[in-house]
N, C-alpha and C positions, 0 to 999 in steps of 0.2 A: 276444376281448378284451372285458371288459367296461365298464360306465360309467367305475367308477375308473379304472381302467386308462387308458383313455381319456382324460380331463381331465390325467391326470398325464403323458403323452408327447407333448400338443396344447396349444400354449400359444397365443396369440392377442399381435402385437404389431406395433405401429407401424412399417411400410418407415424410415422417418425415423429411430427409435431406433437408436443404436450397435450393431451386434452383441454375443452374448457368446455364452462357451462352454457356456453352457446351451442354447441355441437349438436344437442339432443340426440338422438339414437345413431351410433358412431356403425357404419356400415363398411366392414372391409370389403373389395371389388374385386380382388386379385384371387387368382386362382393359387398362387402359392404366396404360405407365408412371409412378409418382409425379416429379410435374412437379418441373427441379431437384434431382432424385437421380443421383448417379453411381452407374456399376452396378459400384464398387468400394467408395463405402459400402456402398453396398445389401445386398452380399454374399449375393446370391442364386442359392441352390443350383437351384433348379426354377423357371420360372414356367409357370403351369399360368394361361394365358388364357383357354382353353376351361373353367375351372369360373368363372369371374367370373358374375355375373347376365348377362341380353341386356340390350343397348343399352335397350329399350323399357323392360324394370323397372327395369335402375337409373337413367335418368328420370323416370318415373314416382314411385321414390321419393324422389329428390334430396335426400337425405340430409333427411326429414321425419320429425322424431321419430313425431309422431301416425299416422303409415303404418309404424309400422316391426313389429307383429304382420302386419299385410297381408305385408308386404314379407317377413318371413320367412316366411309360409304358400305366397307365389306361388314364391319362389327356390327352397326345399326343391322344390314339384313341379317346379320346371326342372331340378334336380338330380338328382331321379329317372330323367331322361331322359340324363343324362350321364355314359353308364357307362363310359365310356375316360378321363375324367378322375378322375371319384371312385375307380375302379380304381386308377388311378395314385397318387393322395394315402393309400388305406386300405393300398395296400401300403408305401409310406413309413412310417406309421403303427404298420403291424405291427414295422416293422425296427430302428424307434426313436423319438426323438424329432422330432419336429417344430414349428417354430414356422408360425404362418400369417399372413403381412405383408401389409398392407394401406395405402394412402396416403391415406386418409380422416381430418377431420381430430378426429372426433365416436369415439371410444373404444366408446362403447358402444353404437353404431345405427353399423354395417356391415357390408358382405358376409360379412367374414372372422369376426367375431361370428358371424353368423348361419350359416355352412359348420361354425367350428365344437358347435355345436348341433345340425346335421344328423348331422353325425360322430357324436358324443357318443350320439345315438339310433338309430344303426343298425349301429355299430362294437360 
């Protein structure tokens, strides 16, 4: 699968936001639940905990704009090492569509930004 490919079956979107039938298999990325979400809005097909940052980086970058290259250079190598999860999500990927949910309240500096950009370069 190539880049294109990729951006156009990987979409990145708010735990919070309504589902819809574009979404295909609704993947949460966070290691802890989105506080005040039922897990019938939620409508989550997989949560994959083990690919979230560790405790220490997403700490570490507590949702800090000015750390957020840091923070996606340290996450990507934690990524590298998590090969039962990222296995898990690039086969989802291959199958179809995926969105990547995230409970952060910052759109463009989070995990799930930053997963998928790991994706995007190695899918």
């Amino acid at each position: 699968m190539n880049d294109v490919a990729t951006k156009k079956t990987v979409q990145v979107k708010r735990a919070y936001d309504p589902p819809s039938d574009n979404d295909g298999v609704r993947v949460l990325v966070d290691r802890l639940w989105p506080r005040g979400l039922s897990k019938t809005k939620a409508a989550v097909d997989l949560w994959l905990k083990d690919i979230a940052p560790s405790v220490d980086l997403r700490r570490w970058f507590n949702h800090d704009p000015s750390r957020w290259s840091e923070f996606v250079k340290r996450y990507s190598d934690e990524l590298d090492k998590k090969h039962t999860a990222v296995s898990a999500l690039i086969g989802a990927v291959r199958r179809g569509r995926v969105t990547l949910l995230f409970g952060a309240r910052d759109p463009r500096h989070n995990n799930a930004v930053a997963l998928h950009r790991y994706l995007t370069e190695r899918v």
